[in-house]
PDB file of N, CA, C and O in Angstrom:
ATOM      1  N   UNK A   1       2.720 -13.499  44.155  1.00  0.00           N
ATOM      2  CA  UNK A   1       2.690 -13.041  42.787  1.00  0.00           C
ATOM      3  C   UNK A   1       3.186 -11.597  42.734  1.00  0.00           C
ATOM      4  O   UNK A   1       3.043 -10.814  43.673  1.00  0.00           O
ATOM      5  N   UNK A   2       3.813 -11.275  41.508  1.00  0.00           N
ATOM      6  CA  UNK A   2       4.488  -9.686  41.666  1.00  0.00           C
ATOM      7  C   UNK A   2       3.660  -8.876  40.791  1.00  0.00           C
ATOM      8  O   UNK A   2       3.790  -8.983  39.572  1.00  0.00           O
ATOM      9  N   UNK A   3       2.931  -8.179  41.238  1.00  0.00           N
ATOM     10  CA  UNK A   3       2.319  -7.293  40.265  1.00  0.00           C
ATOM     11  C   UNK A   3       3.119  -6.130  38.954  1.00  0.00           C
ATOM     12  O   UNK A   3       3.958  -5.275  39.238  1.00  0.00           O
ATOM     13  N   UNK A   4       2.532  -6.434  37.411  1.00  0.00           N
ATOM     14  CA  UNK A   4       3.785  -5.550  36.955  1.00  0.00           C
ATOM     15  C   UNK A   4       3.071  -5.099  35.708  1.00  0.00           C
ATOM     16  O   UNK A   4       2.278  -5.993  35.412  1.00  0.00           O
ATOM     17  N   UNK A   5       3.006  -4.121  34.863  1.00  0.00           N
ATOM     18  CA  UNK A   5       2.365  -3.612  33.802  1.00  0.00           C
ATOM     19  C   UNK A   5       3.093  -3.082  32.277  1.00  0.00           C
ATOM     20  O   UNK A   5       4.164  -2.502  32.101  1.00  0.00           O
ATOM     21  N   UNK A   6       2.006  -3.555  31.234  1.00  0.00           N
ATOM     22  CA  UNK A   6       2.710  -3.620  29.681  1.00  0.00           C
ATOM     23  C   UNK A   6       2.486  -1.848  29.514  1.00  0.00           C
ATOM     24  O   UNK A   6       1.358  -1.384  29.681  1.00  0.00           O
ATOM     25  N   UNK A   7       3.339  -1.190  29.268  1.00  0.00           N
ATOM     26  CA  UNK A   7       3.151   0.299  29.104  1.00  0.00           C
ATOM     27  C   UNK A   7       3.459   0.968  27.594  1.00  0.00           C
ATOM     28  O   UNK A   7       4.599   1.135  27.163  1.00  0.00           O
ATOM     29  N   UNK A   8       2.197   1.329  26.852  1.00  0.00           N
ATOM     30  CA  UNK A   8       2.997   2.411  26.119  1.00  0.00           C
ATOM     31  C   UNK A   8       2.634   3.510  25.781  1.00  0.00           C
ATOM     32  O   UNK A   8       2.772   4.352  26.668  1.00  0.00           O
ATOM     33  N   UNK A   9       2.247   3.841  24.913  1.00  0.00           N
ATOM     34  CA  UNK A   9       1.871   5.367  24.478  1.00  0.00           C
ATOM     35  C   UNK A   9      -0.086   5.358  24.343  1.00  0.00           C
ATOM     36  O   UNK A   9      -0.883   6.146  24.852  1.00  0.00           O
ATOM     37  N   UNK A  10      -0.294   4.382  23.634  1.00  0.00           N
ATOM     38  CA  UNK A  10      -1.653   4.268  23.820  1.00  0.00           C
ATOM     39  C   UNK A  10      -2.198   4.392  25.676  1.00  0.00           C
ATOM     40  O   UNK A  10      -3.113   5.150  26.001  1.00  0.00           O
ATOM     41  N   UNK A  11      -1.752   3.871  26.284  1.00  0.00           N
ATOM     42  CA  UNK A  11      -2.146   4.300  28.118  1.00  0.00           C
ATOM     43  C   UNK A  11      -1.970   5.765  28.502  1.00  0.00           C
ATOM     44  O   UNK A  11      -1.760   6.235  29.620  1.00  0.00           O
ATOM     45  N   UNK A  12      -2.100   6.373  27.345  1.00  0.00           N
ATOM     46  CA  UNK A  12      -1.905   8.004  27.608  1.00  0.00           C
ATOM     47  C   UNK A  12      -0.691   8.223  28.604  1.00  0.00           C
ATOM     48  O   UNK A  12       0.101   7.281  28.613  1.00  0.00           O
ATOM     49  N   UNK A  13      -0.392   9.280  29.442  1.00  0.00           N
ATOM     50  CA  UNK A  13       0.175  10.094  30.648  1.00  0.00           C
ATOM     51  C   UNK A  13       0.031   8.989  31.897  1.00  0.00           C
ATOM     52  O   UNK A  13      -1.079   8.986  32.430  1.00  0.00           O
ATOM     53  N   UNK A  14       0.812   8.248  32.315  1.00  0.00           N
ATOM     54  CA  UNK A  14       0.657   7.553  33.722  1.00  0.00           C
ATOM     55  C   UNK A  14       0.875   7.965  34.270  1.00  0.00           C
ATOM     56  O   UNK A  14       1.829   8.722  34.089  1.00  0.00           O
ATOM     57  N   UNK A  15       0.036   7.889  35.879  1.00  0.00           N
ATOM     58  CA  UNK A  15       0.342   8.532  37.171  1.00  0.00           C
ATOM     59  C   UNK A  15       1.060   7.880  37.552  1.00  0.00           C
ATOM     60  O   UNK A  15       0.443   6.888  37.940  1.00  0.00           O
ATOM     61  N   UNK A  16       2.795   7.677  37.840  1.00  0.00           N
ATOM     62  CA  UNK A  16       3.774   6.643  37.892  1.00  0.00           C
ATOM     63  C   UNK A  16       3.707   6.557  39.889  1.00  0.00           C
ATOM     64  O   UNK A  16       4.106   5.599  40.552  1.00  0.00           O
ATOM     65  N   UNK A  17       3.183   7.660  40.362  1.00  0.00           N
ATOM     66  CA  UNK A  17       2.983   7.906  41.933  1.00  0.00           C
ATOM     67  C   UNK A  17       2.137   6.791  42.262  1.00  0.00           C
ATOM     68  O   UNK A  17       2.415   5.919  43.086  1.00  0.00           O
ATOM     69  N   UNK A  18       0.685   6.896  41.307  1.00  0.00           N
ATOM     70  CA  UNK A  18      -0.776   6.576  42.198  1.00  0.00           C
ATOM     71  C   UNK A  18      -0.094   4.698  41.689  1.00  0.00           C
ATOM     72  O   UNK A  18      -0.292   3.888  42.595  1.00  0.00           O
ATOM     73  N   UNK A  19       0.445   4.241  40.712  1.00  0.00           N
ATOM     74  CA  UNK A  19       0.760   2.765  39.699  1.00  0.00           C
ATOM     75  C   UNK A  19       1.196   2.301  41.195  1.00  0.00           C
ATOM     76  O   UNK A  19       0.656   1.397  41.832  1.00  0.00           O
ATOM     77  N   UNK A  20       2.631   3.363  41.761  1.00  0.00           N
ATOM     78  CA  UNK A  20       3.349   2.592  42.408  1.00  0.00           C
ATOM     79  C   UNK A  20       2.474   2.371  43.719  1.00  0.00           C
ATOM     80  O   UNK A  20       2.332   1.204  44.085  1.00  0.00           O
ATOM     81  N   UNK A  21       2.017   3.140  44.281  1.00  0.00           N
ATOM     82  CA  UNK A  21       0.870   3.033  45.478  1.00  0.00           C
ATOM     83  C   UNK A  21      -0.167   1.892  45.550  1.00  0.00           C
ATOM     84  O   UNK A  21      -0.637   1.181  46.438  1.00  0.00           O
ATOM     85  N   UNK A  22      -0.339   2.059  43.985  1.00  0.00           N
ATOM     86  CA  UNK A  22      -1.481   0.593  44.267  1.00  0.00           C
ATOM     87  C   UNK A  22      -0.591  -0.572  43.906  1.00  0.00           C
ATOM     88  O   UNK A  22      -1.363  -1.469  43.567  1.00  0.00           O
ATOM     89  N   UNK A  23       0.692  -1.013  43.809  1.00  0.00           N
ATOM     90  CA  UNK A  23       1.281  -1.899  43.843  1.00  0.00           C
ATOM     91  C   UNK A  23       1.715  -2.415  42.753  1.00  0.00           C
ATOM     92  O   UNK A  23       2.037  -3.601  42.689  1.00  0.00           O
ATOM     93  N   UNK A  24       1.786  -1.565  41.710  1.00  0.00           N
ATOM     94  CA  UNK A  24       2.880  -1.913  40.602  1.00  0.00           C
ATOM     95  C   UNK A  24       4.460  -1.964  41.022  1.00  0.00           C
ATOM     96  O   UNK A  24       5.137  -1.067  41.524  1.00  0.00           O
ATOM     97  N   UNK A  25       4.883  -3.477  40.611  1.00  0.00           N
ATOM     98  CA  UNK A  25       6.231  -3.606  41.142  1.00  0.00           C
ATOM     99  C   UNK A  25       7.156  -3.800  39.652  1.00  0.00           C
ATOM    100  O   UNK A  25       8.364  -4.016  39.741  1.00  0.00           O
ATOM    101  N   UNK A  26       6.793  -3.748  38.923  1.00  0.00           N
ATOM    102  CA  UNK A  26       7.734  -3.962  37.816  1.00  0.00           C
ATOM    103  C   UNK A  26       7.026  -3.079  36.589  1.00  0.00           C
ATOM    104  O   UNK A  26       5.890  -2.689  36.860  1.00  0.00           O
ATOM    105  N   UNK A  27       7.599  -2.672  35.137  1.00  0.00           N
ATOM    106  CA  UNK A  27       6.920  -2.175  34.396  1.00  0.00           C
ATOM    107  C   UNK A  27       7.953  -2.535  33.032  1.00  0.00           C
ATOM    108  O   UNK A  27       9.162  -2.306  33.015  1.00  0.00           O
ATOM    109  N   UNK A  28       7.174  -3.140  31.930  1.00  0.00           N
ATOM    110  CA  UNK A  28       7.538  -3.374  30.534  1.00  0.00           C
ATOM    111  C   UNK A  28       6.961  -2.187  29.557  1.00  0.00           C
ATOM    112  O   UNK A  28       5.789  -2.126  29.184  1.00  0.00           O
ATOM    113  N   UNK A  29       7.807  -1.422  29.272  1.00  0.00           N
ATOM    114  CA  UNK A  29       7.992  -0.416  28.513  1.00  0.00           C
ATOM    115  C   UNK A  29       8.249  -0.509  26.758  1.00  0.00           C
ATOM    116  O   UNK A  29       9.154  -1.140  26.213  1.00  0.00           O
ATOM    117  N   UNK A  30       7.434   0.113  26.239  1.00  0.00           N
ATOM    118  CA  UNK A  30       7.249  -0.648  24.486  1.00  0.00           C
ATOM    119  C   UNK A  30       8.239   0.883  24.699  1.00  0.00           C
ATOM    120  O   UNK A  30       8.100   1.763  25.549  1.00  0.00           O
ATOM    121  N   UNK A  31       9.277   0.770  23.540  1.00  0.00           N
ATOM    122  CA  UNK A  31       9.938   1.396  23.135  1.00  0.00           C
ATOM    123  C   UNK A  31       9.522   2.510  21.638  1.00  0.00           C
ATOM    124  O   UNK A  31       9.586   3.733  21.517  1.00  0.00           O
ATOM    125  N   UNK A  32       9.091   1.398  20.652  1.00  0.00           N
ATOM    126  CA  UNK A  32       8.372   1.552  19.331  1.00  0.00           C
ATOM    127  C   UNK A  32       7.913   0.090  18.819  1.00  0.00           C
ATOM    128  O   UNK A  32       7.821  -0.967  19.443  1.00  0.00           O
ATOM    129  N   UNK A  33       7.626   0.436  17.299  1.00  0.00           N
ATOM    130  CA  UNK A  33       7.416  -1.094  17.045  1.00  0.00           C
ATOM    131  C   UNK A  33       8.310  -0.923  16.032  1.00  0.00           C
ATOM    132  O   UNK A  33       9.061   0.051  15.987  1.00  0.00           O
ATOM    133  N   UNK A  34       8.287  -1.963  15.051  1.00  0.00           N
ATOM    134  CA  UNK A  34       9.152  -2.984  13.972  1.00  0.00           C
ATOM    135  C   UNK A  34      10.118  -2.216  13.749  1.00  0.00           C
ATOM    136  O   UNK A  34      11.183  -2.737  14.079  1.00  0.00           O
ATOM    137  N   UNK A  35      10.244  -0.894  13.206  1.00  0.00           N
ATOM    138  CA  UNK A  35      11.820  -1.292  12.201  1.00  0.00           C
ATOM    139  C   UNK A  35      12.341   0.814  12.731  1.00  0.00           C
ATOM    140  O   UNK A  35      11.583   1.611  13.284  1.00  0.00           O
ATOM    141  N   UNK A  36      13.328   0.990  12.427  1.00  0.00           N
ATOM    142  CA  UNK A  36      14.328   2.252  12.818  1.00  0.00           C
ATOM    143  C   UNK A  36      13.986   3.123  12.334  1.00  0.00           C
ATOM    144  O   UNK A  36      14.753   3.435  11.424  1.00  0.00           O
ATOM    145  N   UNK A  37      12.732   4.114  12.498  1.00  0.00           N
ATOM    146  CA  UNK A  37      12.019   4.979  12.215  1.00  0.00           C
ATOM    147  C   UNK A  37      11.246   5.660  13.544  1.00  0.00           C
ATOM    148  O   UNK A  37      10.478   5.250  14.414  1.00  0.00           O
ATOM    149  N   UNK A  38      11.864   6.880  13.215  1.00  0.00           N
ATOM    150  CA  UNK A  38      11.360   8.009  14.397  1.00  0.00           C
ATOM    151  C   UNK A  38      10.330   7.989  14.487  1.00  0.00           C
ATOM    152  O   UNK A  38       9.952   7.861  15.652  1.00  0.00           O
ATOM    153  N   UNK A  39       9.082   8.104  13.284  1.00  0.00           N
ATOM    154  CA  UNK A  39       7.315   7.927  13.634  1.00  0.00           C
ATOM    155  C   UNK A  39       7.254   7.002  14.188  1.00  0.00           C
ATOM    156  O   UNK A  39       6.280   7.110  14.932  1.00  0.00           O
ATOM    157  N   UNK A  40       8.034   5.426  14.403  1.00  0.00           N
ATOM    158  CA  UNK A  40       7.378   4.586  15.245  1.00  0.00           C
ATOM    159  C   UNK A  40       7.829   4.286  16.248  1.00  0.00           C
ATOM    160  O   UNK A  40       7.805   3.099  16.575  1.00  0.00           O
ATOM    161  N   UNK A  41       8.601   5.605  17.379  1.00  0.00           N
ATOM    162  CA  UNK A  41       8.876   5.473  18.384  1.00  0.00           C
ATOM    163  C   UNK A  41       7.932   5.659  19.268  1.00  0.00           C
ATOM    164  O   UNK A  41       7.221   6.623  18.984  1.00  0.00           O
ATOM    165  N   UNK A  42       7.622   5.057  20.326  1.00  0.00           N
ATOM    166  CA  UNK A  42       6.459   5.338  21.379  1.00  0.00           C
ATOM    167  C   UNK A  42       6.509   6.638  21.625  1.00  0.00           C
ATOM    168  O   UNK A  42       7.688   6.965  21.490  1.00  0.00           O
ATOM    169  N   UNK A  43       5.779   7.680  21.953  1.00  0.00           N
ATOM    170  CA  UNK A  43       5.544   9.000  21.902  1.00  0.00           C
ATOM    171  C   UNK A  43       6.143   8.929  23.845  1.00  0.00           C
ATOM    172  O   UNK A  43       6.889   9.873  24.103  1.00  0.00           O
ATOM    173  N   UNK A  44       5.924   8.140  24.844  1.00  0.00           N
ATOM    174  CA  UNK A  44       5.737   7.772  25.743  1.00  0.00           C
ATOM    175  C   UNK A  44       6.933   7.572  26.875  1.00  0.00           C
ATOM    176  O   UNK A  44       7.053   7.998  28.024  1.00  0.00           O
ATOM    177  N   UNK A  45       7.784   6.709  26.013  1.00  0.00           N
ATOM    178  CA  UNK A  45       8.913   5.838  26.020  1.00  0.00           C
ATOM    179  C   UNK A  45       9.695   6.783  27.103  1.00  0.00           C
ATOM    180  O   UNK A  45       9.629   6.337  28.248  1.00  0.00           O
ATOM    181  N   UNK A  46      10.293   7.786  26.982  1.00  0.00           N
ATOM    182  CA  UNK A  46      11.303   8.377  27.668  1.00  0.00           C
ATOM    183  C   UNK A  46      10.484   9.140  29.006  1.00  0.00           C
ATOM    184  O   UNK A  46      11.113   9.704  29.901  1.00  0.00           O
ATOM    185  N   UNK A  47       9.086   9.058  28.978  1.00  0.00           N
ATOM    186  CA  UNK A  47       8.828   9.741  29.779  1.00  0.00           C
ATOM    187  C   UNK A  47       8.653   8.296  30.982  1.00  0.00           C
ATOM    188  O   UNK A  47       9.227   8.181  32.065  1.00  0.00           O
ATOM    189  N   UNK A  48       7.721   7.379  30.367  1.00  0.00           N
ATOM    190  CA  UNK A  48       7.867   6.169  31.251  1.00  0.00           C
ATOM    191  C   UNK A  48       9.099   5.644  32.054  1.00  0.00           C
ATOM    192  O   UNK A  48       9.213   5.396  33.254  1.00  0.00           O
ATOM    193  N   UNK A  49      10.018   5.550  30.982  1.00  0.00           N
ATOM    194  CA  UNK A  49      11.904   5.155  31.507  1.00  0.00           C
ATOM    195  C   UNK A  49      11.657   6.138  32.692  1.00  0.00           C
ATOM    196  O   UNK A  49      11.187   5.884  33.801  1.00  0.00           O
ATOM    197  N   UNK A  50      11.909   6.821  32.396  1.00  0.00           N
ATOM    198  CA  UNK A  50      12.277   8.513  33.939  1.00  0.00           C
ATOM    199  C   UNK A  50      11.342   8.445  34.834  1.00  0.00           C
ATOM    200  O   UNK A  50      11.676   8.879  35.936  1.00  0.00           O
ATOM    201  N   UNK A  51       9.918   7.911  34.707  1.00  0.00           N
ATOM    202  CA  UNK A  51       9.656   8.480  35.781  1.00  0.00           C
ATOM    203  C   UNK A  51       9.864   6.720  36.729  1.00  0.00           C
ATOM    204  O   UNK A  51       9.947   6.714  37.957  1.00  0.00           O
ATOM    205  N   UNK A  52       9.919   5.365  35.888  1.00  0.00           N
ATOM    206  CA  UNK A  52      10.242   4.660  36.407  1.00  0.00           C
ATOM    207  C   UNK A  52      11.740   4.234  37.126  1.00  0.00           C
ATOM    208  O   UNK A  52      11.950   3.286  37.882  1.00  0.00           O
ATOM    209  N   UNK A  53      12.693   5.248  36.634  1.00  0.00           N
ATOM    210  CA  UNK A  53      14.120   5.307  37.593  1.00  0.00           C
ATOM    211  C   UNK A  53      14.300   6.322  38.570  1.00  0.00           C
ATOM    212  O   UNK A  53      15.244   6.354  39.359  1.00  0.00           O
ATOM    213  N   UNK A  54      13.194   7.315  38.491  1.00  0.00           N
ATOM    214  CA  UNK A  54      12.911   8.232  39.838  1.00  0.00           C
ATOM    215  C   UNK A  54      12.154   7.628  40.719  1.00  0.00           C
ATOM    216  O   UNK A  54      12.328   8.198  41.797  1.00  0.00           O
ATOM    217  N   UNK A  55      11.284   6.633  40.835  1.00  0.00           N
ATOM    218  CA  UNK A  55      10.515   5.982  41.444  1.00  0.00           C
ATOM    219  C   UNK A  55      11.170   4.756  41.770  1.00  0.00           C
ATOM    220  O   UNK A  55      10.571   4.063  42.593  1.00  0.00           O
ATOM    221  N   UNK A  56      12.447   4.238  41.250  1.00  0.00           N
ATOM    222  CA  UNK A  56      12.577   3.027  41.429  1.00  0.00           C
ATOM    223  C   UNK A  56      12.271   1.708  41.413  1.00  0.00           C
ATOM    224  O   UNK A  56      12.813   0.744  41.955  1.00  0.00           O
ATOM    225  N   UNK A  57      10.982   1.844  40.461  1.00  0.00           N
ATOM    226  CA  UNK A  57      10.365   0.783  39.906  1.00  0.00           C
ATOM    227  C   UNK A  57      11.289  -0.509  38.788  1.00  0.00           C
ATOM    228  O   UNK A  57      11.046  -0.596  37.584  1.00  0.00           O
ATOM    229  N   UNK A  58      11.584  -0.762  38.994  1.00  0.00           N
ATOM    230  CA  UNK A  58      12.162  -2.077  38.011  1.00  0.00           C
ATOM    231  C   UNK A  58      11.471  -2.400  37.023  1.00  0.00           C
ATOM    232  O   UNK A  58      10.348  -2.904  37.065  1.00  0.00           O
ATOM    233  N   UNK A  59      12.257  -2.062  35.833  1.00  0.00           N
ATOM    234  CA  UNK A  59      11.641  -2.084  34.363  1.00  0.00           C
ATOM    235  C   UNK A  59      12.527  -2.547  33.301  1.00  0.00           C
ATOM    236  O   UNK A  59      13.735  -2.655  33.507  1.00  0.00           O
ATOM    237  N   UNK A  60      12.103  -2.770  32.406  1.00  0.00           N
ATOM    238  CA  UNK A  60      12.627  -3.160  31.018  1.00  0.00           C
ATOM    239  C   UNK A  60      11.952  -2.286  29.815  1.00  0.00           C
ATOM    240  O   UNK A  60      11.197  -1.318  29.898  1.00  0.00           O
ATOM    241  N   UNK A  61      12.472  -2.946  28.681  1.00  0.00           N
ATOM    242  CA  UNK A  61      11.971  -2.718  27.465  1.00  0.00           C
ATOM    243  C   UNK A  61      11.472  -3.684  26.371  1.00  0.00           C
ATOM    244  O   UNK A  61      11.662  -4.898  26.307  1.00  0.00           O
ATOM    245  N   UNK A  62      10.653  -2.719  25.348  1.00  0.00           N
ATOM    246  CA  UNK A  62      10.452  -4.198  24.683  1.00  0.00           C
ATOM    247  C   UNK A  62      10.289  -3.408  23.454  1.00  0.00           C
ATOM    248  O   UNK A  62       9.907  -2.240  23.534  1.00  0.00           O
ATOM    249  N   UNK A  63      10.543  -3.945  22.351  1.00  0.00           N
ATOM    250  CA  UNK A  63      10.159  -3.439  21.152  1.00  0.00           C
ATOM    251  C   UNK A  63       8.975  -4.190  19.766  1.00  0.00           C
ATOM    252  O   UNK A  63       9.268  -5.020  18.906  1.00  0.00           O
ATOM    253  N   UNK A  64       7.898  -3.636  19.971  1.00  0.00           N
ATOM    254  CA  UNK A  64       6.871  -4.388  19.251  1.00  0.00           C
ATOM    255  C   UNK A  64       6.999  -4.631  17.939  1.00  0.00           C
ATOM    256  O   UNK A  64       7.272  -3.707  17.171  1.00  0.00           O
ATOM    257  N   UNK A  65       6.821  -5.898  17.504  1.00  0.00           N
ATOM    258  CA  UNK A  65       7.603  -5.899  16.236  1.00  0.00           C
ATOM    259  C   UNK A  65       6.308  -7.072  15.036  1.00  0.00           C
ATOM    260  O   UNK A  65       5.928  -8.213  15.296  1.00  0.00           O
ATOM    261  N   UNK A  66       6.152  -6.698  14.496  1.00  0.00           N
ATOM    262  CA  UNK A  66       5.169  -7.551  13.000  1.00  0.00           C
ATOM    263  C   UNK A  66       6.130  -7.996  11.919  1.00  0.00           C
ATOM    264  O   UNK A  66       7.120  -7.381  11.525  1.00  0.00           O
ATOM    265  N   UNK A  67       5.600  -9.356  11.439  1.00  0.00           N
ATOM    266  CA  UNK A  67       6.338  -9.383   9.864  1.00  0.00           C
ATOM    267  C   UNK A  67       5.299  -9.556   8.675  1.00  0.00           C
ATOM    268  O   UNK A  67       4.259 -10.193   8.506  1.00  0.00           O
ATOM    269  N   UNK A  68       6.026  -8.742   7.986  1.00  0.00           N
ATOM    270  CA  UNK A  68       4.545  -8.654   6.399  1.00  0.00           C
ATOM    271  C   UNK A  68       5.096  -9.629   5.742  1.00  0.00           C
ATOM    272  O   UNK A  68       4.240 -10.259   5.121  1.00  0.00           O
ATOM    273  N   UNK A  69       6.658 -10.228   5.537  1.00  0.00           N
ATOM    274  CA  UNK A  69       6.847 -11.037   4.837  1.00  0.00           C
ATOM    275  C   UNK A  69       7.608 -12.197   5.569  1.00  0.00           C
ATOM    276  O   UNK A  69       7.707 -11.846   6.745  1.00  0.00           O
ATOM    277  N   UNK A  70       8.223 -13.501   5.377  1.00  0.00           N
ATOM    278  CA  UNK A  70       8.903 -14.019   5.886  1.00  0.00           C
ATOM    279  C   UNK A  70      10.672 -13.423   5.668  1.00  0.00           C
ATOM    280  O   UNK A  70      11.632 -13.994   6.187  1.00  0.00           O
ATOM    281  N   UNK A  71      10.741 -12.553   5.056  1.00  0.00           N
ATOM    282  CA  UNK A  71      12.039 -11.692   4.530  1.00  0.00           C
ATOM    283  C   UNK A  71      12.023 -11.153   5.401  1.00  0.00           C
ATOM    284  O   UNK A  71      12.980 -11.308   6.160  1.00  0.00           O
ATOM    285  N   UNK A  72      11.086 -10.348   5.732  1.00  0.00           N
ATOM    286  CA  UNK A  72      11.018  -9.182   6.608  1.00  0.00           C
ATOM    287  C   UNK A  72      11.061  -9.467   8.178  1.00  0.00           C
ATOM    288  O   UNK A  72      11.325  -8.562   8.970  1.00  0.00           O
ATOM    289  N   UNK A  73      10.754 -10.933   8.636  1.00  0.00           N
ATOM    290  CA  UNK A  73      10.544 -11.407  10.063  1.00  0.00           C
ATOM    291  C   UNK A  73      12.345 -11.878  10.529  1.00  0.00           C
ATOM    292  O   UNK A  73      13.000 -11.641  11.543  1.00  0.00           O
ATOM    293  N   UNK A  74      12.707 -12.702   9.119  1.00  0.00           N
ATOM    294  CA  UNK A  74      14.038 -12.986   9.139  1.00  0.00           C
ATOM    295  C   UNK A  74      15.180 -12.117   9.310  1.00  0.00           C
ATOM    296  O   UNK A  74      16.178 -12.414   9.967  1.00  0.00           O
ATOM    297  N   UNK A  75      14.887 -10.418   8.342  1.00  0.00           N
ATOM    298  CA  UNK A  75      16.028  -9.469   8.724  1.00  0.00           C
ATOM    299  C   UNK A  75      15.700  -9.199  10.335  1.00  0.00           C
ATOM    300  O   UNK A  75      16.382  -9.911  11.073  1.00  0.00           O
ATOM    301  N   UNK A  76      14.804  -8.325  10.995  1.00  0.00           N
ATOM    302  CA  UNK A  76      14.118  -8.640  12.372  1.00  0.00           C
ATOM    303  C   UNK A  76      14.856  -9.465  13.281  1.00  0.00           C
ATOM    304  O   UNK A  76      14.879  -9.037  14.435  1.00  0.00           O
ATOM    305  N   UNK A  77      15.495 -10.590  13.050  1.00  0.00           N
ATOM    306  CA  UNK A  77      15.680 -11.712  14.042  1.00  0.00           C
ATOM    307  C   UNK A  77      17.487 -11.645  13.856  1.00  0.00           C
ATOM    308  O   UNK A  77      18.111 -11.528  14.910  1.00  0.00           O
ATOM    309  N   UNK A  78      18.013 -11.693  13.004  1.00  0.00           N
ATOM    310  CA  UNK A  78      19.168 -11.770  12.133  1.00  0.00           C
ATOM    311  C   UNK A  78      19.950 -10.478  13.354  1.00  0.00           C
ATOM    312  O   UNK A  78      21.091 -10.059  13.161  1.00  0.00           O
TER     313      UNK A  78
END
C-alpha cells in the first residue's frame, strides 16, 4: 500500500521533512475551492507545491468544488 495525504490550508504549516520520514509517499494538494476568486485560494497551496518538489514527493492537485444550483454544477463541469 502507498502511503499519501489530502493537504490544505486548514492542516496549518506542514513539517514536509518529519511527513516524508514517517512515510508519506505521495501528496494531494487543494489548490482553492469552486470558482476564480483570490479569497478562495488555499492560503497553503504554493507553500505545499515547493516544499513537495524540493523534497521530491509526488503530488498533484485538486480543486474543491460545491454546487448551489444545478446551473452552477453544470458551468463547473462545462
Amino acid at each position: 500500500m502507498i502511503k499519501g495525504i489530502d493537504v490544505s490550508q486548514h492542516r496549518g504549516e506542514i513539517d514536509w521533512e518529519k511527513a516524508k520520514a514517517d512515510g508519506v509517499e505521495f501528496a494531494i494538494i487543494r489548490c482553492g475551492l469552486g470558482d476564480d476568486i483570490k479569497s478562495q485560494d488555499d492560503t497553503q497551496f504554493e507553500r505545499n507545491w515547493a516544499e513537495c518538489e524540493r523534497l521530491n514527493i509526488p503530488h498533484t492537485v485538486y480543486l474543491f468544488s460545491y454546487g448551489i444550483t444545478k446551473e452552477h454544477i453544470d458551468s463547473e463541469v462545462a
